[in-house]
N, CA, C and O atoms as a GROMACS GRO file, in nm:
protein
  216
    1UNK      N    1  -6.733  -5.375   5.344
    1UNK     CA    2  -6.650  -5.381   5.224
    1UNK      C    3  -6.735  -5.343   5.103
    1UNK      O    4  -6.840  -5.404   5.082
    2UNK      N    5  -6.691  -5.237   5.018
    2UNK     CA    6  -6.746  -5.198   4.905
    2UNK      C    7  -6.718  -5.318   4.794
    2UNK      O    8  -6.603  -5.363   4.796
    3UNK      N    9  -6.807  -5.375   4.698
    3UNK     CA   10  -6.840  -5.473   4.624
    3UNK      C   11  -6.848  -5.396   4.510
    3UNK      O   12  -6.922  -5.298   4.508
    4UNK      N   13  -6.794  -5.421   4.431
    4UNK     CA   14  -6.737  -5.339   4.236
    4UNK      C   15  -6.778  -5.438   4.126
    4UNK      O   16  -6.688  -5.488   4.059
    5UNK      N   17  -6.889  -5.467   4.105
    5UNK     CA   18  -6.926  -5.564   3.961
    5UNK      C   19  -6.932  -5.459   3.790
    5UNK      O   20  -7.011  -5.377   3.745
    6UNK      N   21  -6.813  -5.514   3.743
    6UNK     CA   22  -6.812  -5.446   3.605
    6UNK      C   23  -6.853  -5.583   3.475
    6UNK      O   24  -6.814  -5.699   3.461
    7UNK      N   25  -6.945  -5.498   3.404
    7UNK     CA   26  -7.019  -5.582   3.294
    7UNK      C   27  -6.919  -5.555   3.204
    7UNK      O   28  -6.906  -5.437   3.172
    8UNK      N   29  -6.834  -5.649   3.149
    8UNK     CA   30  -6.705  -5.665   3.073
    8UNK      C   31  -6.773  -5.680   2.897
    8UNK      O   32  -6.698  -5.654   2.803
    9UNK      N   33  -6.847  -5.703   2.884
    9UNK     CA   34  -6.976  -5.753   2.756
    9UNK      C   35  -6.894  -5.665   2.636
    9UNK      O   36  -6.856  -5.707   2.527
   10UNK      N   37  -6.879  -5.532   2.693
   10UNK     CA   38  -6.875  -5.475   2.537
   10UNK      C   39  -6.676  -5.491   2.516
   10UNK      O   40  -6.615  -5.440   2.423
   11UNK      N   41  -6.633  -5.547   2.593
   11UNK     CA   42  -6.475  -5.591   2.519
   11UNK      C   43  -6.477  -5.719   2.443
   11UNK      O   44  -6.516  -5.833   2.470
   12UNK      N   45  -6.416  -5.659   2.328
   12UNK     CA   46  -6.427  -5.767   2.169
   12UNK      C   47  -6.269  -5.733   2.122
   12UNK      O   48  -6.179  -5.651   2.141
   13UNK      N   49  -6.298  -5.848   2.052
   13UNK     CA   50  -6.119  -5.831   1.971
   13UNK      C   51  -6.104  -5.696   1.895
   13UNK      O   52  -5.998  -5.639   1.868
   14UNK      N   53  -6.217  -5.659   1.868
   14UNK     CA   54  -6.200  -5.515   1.772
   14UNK      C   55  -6.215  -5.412   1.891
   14UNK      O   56  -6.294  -5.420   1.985
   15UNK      N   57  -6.093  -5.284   1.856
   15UNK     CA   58  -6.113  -5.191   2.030
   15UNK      C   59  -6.193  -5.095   2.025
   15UNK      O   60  -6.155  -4.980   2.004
   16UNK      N   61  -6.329  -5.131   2.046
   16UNK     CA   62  -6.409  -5.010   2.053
   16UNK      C   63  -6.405  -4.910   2.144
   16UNK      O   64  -6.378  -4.976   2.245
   17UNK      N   65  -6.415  -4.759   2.193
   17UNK     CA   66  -6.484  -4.662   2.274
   17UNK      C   67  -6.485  -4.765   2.380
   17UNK      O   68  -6.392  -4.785   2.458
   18UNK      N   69  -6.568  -4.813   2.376
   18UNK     CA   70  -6.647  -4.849   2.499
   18UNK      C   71  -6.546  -4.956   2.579
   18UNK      O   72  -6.499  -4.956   2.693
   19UNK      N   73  -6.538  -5.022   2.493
   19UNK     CA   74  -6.443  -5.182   2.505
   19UNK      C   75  -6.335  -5.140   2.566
   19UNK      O   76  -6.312  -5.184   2.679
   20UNK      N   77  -6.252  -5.053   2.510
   20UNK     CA   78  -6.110  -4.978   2.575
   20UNK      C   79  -6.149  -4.916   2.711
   20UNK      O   80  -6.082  -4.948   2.809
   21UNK      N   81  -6.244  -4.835   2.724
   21UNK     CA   82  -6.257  -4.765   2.830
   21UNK      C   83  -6.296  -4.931   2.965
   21UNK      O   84  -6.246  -4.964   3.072
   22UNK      N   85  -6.383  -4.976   2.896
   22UNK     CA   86  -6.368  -5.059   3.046
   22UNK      C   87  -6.255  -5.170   3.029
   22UNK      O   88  -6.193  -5.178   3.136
   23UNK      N   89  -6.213  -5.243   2.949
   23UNK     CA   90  -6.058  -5.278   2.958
   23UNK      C   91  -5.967  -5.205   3.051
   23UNK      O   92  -5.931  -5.249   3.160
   24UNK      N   93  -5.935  -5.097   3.002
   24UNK     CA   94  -5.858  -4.998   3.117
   24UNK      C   95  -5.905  -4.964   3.272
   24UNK      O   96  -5.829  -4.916   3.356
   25UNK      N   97  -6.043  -4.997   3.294
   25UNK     CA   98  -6.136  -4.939   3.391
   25UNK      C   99  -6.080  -5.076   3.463
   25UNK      O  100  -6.002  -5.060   3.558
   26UNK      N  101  -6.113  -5.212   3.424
   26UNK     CA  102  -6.059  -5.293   3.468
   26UNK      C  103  -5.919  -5.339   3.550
   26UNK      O  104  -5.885  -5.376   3.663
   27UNK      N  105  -5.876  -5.320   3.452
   27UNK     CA  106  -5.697  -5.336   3.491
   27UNK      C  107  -5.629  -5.195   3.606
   27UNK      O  108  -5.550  -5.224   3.696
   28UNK      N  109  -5.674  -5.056   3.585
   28UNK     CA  110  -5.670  -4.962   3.706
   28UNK      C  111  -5.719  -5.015   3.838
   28UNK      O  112  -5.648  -5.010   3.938
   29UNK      N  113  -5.865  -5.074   3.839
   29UNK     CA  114  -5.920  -5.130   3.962
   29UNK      C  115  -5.866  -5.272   3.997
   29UNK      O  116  -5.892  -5.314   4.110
   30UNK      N  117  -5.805  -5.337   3.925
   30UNK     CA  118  -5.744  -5.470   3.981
   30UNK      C  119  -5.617  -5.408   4.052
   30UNK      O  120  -5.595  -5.440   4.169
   31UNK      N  121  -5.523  -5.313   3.980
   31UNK     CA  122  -5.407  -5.303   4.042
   31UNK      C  123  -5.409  -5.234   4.188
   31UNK      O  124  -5.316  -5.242   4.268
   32UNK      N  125  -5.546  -5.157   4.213
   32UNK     CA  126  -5.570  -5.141   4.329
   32UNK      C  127  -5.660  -5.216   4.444
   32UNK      O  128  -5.683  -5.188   4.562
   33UNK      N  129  -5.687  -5.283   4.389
   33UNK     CA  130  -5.736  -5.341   4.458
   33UNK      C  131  -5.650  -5.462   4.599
   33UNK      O  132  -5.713  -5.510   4.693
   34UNK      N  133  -5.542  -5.478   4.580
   34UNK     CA  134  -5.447  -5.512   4.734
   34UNK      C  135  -5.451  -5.410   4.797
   34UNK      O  136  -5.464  -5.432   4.918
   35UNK      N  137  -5.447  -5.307   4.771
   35UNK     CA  138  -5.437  -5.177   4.832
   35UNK      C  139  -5.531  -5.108   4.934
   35UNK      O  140  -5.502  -5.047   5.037
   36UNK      N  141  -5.695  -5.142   4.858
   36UNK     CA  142  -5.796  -5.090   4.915
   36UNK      C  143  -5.921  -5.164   4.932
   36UNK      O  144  -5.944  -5.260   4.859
   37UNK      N  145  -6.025  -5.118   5.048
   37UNK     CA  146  -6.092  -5.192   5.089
   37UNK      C  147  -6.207  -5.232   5.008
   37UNK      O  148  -6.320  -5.224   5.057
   38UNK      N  149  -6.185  -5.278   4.877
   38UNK     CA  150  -6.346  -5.376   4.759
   38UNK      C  151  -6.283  -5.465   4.737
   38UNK      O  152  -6.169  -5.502   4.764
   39UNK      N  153  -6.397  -5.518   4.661
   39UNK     CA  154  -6.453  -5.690   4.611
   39UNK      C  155  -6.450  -5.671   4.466
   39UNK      O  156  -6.555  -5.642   4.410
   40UNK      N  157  -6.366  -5.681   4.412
   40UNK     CA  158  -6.380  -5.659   4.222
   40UNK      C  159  -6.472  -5.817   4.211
   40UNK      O  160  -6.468  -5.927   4.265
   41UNK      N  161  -6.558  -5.741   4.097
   41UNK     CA  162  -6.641  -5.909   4.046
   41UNK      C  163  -6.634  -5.854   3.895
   41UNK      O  164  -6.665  -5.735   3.891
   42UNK      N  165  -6.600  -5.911   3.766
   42UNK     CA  166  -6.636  -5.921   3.635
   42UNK      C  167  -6.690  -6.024   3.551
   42UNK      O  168  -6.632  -6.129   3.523
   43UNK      N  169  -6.860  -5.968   3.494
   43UNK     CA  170  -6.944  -6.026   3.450
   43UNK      C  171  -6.908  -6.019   3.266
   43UNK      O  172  -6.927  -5.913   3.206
   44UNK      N  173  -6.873  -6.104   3.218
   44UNK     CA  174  -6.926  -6.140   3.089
   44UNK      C  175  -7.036  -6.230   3.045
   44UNK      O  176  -7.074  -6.339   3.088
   45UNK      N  177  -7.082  -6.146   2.935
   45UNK     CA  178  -7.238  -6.202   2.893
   45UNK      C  179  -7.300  -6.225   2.746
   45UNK      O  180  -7.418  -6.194   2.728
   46UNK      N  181  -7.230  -6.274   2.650
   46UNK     CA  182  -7.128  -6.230   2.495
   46UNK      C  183  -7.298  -6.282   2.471
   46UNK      O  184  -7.343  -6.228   2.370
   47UNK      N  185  -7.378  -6.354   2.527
   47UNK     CA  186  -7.522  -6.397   2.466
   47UNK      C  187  -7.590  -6.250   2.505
   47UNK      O  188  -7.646  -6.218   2.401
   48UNK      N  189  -7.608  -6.170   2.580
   48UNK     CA  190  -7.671  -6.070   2.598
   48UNK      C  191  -7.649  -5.963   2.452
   48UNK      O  192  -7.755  -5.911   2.417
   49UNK      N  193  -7.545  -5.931   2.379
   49UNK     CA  194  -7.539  -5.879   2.282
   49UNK      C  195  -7.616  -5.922   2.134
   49UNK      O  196  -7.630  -5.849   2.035
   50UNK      N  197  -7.674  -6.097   2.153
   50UNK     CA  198  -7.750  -6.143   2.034
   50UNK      C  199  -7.882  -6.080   2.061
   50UNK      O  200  -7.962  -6.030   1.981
   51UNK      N  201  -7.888  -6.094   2.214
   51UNK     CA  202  -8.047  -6.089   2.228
   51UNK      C  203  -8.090  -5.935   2.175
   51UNK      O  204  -8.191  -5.878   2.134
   52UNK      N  205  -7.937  -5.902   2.204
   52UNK     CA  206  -8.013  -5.675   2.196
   52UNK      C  207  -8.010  -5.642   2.072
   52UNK      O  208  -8.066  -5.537   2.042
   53UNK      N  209  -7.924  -5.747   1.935
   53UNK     CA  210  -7.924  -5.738   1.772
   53UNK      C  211  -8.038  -5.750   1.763
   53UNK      O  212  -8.111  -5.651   1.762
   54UNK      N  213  -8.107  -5.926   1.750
   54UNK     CA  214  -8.193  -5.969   1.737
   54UNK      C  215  -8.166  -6.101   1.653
   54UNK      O  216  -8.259  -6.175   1.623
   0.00000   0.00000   0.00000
């Protein structure tokens, strides 16, 4: 079984580029996922973004 971990980090209330694209990346791979043979896992990590400011 193929195993799918998406780092969810950069979705924020404001819709960035990035944020939208894996929002959507998300919700495409959940709806397939009854369908086909992976393991969806989603990591949020909202402290990893202080550490990379400073």
């Amino acid at each position: 079984m193929l195993k799918v971990t998406i780092d969810a980090t950069p979705i924020t209330l404001e819709q960035t580029g990035v944020g939208f694209y894996v929002l959507n990346l998300i919700d495409a791979l959940f709806q397939l996922q009854s369908s086909e043979q992976f393991q969806l896992s989603i990591v949020y990590q909202p402290r990893f973004k202080k550490l990379v400011k400073g």
